[in-house]
C-alpha positions as CSV (number, residue, x, y, z in Angstrom):
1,X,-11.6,28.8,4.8
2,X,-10.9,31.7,6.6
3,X,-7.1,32.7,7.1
4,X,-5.4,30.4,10.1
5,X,-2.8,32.1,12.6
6,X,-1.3,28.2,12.3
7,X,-0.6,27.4,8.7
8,X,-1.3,24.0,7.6
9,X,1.7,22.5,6.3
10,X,1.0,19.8,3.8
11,X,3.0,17.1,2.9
12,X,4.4,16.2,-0.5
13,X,7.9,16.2,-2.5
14,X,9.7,15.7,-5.6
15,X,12.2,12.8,-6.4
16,X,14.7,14.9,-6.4
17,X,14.0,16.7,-3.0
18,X,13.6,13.4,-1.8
19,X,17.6,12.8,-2.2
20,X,18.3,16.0,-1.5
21,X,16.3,17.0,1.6
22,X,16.1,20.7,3.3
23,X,15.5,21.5,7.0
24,X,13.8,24.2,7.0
25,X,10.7,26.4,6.3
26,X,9.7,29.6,4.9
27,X,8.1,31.6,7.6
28,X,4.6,31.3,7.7
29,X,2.3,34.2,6.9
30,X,-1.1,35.7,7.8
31,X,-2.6,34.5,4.2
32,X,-5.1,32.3,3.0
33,X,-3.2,29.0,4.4
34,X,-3.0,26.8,1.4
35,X,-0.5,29.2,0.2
36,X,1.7,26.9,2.4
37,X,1.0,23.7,0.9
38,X,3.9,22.4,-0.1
39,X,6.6,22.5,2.7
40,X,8.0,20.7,5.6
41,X,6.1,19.6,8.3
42,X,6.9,18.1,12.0
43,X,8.4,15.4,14.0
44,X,6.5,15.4,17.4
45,X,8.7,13.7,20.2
46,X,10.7,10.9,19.4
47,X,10.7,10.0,15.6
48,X,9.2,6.0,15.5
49,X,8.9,5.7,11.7
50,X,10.1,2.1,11.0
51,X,9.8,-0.3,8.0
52,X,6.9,-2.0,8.0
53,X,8.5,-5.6,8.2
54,X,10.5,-3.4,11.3
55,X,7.2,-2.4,13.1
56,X,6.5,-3.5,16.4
57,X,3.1,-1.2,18.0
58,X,2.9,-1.0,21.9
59,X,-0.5,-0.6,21.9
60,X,-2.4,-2.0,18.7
61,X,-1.5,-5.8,17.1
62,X,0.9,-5.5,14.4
63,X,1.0,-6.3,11.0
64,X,0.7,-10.5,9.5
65,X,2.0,-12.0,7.0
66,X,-0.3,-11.6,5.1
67,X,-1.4,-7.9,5.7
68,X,2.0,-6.9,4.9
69,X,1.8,-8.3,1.3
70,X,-1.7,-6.1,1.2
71,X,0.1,-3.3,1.9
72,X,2.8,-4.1,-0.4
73,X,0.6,-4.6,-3.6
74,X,-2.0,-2.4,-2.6
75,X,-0.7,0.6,-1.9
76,X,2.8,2.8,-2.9
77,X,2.7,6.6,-4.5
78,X,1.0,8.2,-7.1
79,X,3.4,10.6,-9.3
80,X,3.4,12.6,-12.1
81,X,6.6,13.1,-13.5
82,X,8.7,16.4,-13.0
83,X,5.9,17.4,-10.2
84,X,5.3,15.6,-6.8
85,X,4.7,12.2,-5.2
86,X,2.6,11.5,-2.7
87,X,1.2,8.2,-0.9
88,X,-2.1,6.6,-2.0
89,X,-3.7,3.4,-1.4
90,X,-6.3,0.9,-3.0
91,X,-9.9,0.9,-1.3
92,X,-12.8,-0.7,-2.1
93,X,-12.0,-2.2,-5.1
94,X,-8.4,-2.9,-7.1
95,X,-8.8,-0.4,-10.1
96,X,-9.2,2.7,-7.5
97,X,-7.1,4.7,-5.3
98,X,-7.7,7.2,-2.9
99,X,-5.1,10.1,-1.9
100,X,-4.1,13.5,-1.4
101,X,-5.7,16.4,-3.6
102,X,-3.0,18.5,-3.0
103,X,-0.6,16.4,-5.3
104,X,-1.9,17.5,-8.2
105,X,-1.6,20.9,-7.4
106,X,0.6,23.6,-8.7
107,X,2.4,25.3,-5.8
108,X,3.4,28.2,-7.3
109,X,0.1,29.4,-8.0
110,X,-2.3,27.0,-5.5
111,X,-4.3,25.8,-8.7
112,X,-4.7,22.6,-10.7
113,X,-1.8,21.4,-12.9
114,X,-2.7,20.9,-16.2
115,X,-0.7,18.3,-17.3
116,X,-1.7,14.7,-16.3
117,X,-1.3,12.8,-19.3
118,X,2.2,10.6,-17.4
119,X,0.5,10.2,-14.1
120,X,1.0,7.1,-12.4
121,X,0.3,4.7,-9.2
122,X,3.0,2.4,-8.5
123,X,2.8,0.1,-5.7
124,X,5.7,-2.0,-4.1
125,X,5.3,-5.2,-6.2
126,X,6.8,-3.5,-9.3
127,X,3.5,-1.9,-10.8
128,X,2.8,0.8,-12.2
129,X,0.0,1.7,-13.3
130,X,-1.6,5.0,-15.4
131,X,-4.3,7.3,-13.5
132,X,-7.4,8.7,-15.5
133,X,-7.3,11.9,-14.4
134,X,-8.0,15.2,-16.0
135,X,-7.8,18.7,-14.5
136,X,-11.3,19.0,-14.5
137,X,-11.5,16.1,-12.0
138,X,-9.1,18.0,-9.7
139,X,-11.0,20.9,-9.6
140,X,-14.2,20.0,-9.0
141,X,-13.9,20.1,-5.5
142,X,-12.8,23.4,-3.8
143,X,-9.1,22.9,-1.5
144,X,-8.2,26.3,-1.3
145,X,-11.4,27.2,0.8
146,X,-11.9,24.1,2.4
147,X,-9.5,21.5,3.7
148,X,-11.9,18.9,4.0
149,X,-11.4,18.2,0.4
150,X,-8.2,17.5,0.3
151,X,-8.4,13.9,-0.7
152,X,-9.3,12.2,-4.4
153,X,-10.8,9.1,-5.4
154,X,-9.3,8.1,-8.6
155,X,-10.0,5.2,-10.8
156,X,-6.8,3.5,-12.3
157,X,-6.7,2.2,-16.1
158,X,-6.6,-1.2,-15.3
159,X,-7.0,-2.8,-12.0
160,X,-3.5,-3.4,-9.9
161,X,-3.1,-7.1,-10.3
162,X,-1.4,-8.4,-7.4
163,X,-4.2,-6.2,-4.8
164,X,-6.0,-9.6,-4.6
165,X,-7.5,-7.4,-1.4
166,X,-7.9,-3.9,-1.5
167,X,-7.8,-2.0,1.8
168,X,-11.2,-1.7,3.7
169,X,-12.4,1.4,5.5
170,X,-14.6,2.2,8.1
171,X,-16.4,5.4,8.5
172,X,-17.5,5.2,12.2
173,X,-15.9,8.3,13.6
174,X,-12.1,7.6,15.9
175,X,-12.3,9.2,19.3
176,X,-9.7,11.4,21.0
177,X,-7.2,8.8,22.5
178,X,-7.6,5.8,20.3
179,X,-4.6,4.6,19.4
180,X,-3.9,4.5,15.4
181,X,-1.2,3.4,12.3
182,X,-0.4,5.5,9.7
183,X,1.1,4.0,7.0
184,X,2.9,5.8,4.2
185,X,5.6,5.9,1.6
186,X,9.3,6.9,2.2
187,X,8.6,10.3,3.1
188,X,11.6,13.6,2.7
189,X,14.3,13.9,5.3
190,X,14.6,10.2,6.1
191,X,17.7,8.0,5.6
192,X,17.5,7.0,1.9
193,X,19.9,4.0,3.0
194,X,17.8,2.5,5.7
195,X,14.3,3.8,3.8
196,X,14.2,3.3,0.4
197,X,10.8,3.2,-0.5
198,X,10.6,-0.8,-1.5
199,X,7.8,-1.1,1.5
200,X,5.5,1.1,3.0
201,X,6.6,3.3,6.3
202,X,4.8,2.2,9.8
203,X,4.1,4.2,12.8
204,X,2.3,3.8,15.8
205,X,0.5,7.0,17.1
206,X,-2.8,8.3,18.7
207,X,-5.7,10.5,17.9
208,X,-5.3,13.8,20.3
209,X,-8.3,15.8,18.7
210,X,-11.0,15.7,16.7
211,X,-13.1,18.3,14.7
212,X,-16.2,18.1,11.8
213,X,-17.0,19.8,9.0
214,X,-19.4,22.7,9.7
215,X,-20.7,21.9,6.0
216,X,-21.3,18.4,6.1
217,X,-20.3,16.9,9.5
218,X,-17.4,15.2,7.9
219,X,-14.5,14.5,10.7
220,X,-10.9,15.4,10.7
221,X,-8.4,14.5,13.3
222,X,-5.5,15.9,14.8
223,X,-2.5,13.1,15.7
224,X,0.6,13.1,17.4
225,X,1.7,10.9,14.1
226,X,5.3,12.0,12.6
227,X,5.4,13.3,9.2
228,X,7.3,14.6,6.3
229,X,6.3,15.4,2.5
230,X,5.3,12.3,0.5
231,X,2.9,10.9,3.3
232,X,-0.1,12.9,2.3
233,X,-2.5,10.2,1.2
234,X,-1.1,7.9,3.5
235,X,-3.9,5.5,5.3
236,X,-4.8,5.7,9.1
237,X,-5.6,2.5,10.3
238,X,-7.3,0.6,13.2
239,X,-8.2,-2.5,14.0
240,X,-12.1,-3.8,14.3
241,X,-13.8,-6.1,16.6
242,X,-12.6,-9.1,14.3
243,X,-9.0,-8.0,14.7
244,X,-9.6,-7.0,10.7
245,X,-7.7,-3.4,9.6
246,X,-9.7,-0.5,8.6
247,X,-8.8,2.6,7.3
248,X,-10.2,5.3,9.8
249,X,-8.9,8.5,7.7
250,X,-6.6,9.9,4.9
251,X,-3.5,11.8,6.3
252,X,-2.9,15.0,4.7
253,X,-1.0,17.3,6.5
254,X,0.1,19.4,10.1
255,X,-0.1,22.7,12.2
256,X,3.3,23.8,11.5
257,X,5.8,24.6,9.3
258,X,8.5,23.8,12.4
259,X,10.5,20.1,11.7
260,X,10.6,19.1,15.1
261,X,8.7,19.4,18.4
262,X,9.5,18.0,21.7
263,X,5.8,16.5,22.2
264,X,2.0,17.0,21.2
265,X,1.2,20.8,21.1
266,X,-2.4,22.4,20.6
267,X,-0.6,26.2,20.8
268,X,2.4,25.7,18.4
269,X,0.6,23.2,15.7
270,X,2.4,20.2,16.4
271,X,-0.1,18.2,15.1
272,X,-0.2,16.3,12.0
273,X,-4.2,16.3,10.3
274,X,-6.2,13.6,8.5
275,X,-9.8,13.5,6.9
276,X,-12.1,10.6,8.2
277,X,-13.6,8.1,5.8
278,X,-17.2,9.5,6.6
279,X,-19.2,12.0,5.5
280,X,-18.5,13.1,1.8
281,X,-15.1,10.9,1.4
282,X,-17.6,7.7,2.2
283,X,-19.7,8.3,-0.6
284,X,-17.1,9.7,-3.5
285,X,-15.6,6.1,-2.5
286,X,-18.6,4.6,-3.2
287,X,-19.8,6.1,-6.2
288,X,-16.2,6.4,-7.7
289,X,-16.4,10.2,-8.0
């Protein structure tokens, strides 16, 4: 990837950051931009993150019964202790997860951690759940060149028991407008006595742009979505014909390093970004890679 003037700031956090928030960011710099991986990102206009049992969309049907205890057993964080947490979510089948590459990253140095033997999923019906995952597998897909990779498909070591059904995704491309949810876990900043991360976050937001991968054609989106570190992984979701939820794309990260923004803006990077489920992230799905 050649160097951005708008660093993409990615979204993940310790525990303990988590409790003890900061407010702002280093400056950004004219370097490759994954040297900025691991910092605040933006609000854009009025910050609409609810509870999901809170959630009330304008635009898009909200959440049933029913899909609110999928999202409650079938997705939550992956962590590995004394590092980061991000969200992830169960797709295609219960004994896999997809979410942010980035998380297993080492942001000192932008390369793989080493140390994966304690990793975890944990979902918001009280399991937790041990990742195979080696450093091998985090590497074998280049991030710092190429954001596009910035997701994982990981198989857990035994399949999550309540996730009776497993999120479904759906790798026709969004289009600019179309009106989205991004789900996530408690994410850095927010009131830890309102949120505190025993359901997934909601939001209603919309797609503003969209973009493809010059090596594959696989699509990322810019949204207007609101966004703090430990959302990375989080699903975007839509609804089909059938009324049934999809997951559209993977959220990852924004344009900026600034925490708040008055509205959607191209210039300044108030943008949050997400990878679709086509292209490359379809098949990895698929075949489990």
């Amino acid at each position: 990837m050649r160097i951005l003037l708008v660093s993409l700031c990615i979204i993940f956090v310790t525990p303990v950051q988590a409790i003890i928030p900061k407010t702002n960011c280093p400056a950004p710099q004219r370097i490759n931009p994954y040297a900025h991986l691991f910092h605040l990102v933006s609000v854009i206009g009025e910050d609409d993150r609810v509870k999901i049992q809170n959630f009330k969309p304008k635009k898009i049907k909200g959440f049933s019964r029913q899909e609110r205890r999928q999202a409650l057993a079938c997705m939550g964080y992956v962590h590995c202790p004394g590092h980061t947490y991000s969200t992830g979510f169960s797709v295609d089948k219960p004994d896999r997860i997809v979410t942010a590459r980035h998380t297993f990253y080492n942001h000192d140095t932008n390369t793989p951690r080493s140390d994966f033997k304690n990793c975890y999923f944990a979902n918001y019906a009280g399991e937790k759940i041990p990742l195979r995952l080696s450093k091998a597998k985090v590497a074998e897909k280049d991030l710092m060149n190429d954001h596009y990779n910035d997701y994982i498909v990981l198989d857990l070591e035994s399949p999550i028991k309540k996730c009776s059904k497993p999120f479904e995704f759906d790798s026709n491309h969004l289009e600019e407008g179309e009106t989205v949810i991004m789900l996530t876990h408690v994410q850095r900043g927010m009131n830890r006595e309102v949120f505190r991360g025993h359901e997934p976050i909601a939001q209603e937001c919309q797609v503003r742009k969209r973009d493809f991968s010059p090596h594959d054609g696989t699509a990322s989106y810019r949204t207007d979505c609101d966004a703090n570190r430990g959302a990375s992984g989080g699903p975007i979701l839509t609804r089909d014909s059938r009324g049934s939820l999809k997951v559209r794309a993977i959220q990852i990260g924004s344009g900026s390093l600034i925490p708040h923004f008055d509205h959607y803006d191209e210039a300044s990077g108030a943008w949050s970004v997400s990878i679709g489920m086509d292209g490359r992230v379809q098949r990895d799905i698929l075949s489990g890679r």
